[in-house]
N, C-alpha and C positions, 0 to 999 in steps of 0.2 A: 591368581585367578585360574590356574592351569597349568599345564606341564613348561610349556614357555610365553604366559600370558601375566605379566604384570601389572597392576595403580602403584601409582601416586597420587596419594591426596593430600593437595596442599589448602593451608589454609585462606581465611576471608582475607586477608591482606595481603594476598599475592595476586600482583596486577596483570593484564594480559602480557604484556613487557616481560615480569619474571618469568609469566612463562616461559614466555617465546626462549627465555634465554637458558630455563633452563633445559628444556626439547635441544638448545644448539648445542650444551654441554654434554650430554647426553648421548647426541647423535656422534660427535668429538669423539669420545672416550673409547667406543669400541671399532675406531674405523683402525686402529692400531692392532694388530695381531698379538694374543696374549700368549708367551713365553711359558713352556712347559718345559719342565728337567728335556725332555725327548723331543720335540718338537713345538711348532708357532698351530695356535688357532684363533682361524678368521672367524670372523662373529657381526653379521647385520643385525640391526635392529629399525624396527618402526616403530615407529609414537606418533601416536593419536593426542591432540590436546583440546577440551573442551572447556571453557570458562564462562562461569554464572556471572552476570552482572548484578548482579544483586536482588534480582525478581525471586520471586517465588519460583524453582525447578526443582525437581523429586532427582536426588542420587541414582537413576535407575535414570532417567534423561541425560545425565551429564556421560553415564558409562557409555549408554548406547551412542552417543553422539562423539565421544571421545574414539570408541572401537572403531564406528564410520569412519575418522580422520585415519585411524593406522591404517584401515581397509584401504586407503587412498594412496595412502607413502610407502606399503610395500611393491606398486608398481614401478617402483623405482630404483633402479640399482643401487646397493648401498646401505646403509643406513641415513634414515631421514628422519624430520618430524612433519606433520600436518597440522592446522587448527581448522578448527571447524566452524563452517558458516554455512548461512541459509542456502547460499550458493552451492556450493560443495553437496547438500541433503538433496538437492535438484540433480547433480549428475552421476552421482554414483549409486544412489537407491536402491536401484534394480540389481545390481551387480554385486551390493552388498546383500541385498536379500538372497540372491542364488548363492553367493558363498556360504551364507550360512545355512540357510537348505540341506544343500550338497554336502557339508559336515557333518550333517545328521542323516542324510541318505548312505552316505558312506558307512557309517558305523554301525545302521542295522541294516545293512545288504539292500539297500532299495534299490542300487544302480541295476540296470537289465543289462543284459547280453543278448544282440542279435546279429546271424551268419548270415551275409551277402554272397550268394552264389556266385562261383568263378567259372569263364565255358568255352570249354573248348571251341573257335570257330569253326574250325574243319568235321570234325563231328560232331557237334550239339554236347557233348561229354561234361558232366560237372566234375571240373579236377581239383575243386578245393572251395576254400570259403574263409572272408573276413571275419573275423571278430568286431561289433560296433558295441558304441555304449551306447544304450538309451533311458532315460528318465521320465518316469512322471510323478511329479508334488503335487500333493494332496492342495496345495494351498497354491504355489506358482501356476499346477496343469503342465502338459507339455512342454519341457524345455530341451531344445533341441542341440546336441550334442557341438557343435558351430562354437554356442551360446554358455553352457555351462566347459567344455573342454578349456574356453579361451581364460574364463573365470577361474579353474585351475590349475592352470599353467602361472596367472598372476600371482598365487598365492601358494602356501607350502601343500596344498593339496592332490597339486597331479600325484608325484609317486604315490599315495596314497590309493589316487585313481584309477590309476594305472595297474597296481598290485591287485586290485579288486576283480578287473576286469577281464587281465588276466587268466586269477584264480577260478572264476567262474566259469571263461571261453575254455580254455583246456580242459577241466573238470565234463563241460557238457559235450566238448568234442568226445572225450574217452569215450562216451557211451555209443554214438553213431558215428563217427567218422570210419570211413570203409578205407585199408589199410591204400590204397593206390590213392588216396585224396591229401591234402593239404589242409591245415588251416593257418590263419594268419594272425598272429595278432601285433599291436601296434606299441612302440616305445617314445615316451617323449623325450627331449633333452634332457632335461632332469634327472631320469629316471636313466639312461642309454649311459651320463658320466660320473655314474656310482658301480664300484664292484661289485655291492652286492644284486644289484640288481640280476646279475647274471646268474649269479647264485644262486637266486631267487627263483630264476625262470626254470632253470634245469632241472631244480627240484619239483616245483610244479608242474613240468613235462613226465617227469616220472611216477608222481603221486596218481597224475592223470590217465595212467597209463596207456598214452602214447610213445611211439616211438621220434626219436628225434628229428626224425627226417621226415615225420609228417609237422613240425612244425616250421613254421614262417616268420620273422620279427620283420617287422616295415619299419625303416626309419626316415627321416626327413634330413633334406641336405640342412637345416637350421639347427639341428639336432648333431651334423656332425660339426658346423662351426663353433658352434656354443664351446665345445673341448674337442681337440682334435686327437688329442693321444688321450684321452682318458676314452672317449668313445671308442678308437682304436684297439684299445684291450678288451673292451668289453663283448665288442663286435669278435673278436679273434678267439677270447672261451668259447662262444654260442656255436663257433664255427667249427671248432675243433671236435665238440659236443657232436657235431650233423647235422646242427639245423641251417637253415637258408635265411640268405640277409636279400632281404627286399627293399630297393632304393625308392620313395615314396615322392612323388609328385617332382617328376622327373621332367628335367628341359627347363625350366625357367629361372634357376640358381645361374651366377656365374660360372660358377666352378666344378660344377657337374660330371661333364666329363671326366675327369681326376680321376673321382672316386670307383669308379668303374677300375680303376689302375690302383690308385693305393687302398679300397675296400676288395674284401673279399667276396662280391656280389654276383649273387645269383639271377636275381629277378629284377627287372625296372619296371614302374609302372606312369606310363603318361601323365605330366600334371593334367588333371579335367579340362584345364583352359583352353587346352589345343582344340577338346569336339568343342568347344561352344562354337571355336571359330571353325568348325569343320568345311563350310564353305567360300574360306577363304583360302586362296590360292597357297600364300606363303607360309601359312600355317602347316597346310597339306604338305608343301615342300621340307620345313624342319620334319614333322613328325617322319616322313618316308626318313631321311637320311639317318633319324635315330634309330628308326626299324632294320636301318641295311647294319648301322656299326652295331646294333647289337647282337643279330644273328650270325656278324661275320667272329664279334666275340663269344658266342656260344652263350651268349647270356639271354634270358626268357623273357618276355617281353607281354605285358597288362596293358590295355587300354581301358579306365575306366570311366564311369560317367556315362555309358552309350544310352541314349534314350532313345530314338531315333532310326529308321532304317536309312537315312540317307549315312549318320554317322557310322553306323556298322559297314557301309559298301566301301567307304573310307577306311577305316581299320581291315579290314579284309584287303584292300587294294595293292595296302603298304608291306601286307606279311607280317602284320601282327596277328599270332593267331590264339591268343586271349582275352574274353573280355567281360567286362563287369556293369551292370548297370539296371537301370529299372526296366529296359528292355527285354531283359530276363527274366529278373524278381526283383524286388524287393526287397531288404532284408527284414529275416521272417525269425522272430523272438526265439529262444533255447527253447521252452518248455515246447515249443509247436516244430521243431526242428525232427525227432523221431519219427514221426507223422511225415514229413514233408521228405526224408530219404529216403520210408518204408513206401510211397507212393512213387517217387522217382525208380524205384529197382524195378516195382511191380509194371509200370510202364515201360521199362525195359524190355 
């Protein structure tokens, strides 16, 4: 059916039973790593399984409702099988509708790219800017990055995503970013414990032509557990490279700290969760202590999420002296980006 999309069609005499059993053979066969003269490859699969009882269904119901079941099993580590029922079309609908969406948004460039302002507190100064993905289907409307990112992460789609979003933020930074600015863009685990990802990026930093040390990779403490030495190289080219590794929604991992010691880290930025609680006591308390070890480490320090001027009196208190949030902007789409730094200078 596709580059790694298989049927089977079995016939009217094979009971839900054979199935089941042959989805458990199935699932069996590839959880063994397959033996190559030079090396073992690992190999998951999902299986979707759909079965007629004998009513009247169109081949074109059985497929779609079979794809639904794999849509279901590959959230699952491993190789699995699913079968499909009325139940099953009730919970995952939505999630199967935006995957499939998103695979065709992906392939003719529908995903967008918009820069979130980053600002200096001490001077009002824009010293850089996120890269975000945003979407809108003609047919879903609005789906919000939360909503469709979590969607491809479940399924082979981030690095794909990820490549995209990328390719696009660097591309539009080349043309406005002013050489004393930043921009950011984001890796997920997926995409952070493959080589070539790295590969990947430095050559789109160059096509883009920017220099390397105007860019930023954000990554997530989950991102580096997922592989701890395969992220570790990856992170260590990018670095070598000039660019800067920014530790992404920082304070509420256990093991946070660490990586400050075994990553090569530049920048941290506040999990958001801290301003929600910004008026609470013990909240204020961690974040200050994180603002003091990071300044004592020489490492740059993001507060984002600030909506709020009570939250900004809080970030400014502690000695954070960057910050991001709708308090500022908004993040404001590429095409309208040129516009929106040639008005910032002129205000200057």
């Amino acid at each position: 059916l596709g580059g790694d999309e298989f049927a089977i069609v079995c016939d009217h005499e094979s009971s839900l039973e054979k199935l089941e059993a042959l989805g458990k053979d199935l699932a069996a066969m590839t959880r063994e790593p397959i033996r190559t003269r030079f090396t073992e490859v690992e190999m998951d699969v999902s299986i979707g399984i759909a079965h007629s009882d004998g009513t009247a269904v169109s081949i074109h119901s059985l497929y779609q409702q079979a794809d639904m079941a794999a849509f279901v099993a590959k959230e699952n580590a491993g190789s699995n099988y699913v079968i499909f029922d009325t139940m099953l079309d009730g919970q995952v609908n939505r999630k199967f509708d935006v995957e499939r969406a998103l695979k065709a948004a992906i392939e003719y460039g529908y995903i967008n790219v918009a820069f979130q302002p980053q600002v200096d507190l001490r001077t009002g100064r824009t010293t850089g800017f996120e890269a975000l993905a945003r979407w809108r289907d003609p047919v879903l409307g609005a789906v919000s990055p939360g909503e469709f990112v979590a969607v491809a992460e479940e399924s082979s789609l981030i690095q794909v995503l990820d490549r995209e979003i990328i390719s696009k933020a660097l591309m539009s930074a080349g043309i406005w970013l002013a050489r004393e600015q930043r921009v950011s863009i984001n890796a997920s685990a997926r995409s952070l414990n493959t080589h070539e990802f790295a590969n990947f990026v430095l050559q789109e930093v160059k096509r883009s032509g920017l220099n390397y040390e105007q860019v930023e990779v954000e990554i997530t403490e989950s991102a580096l557990i997922e592989n701890w030495d395969k992220a570790k190289r990856t992170v260590s080219l990018l670095r070598r490279a000039g660019m800067r590794i920014v530790l992404d929604d920082f304070g509420v991992g256990y093991s946070s700290l660490s990586y400050l010691v075994e990553f090569p880290v530049q920048k941290i930025k506040f999990d958001r969760s801290f301003l929600l609680k910004a008026s609470d006591a013990s909240s204020a308390m961690v974040m200050e202590s994180i603002a003091n070890l990071a300044n004592k480490m020489g490492v740059d320090l993001v507060a984002e999420g600030i909506e709020t001027s009570d939250q900004l009196e809080l970030v400014r208190r502690i000695k954070c002296h960057t910050g991001q949030g709708y308090l500022f902007s908004r993040p404001i789409l590429a095409e309208k980006m040129a516009d929106y730094v040639f008005n910032q200078r002129k205000a200057a």
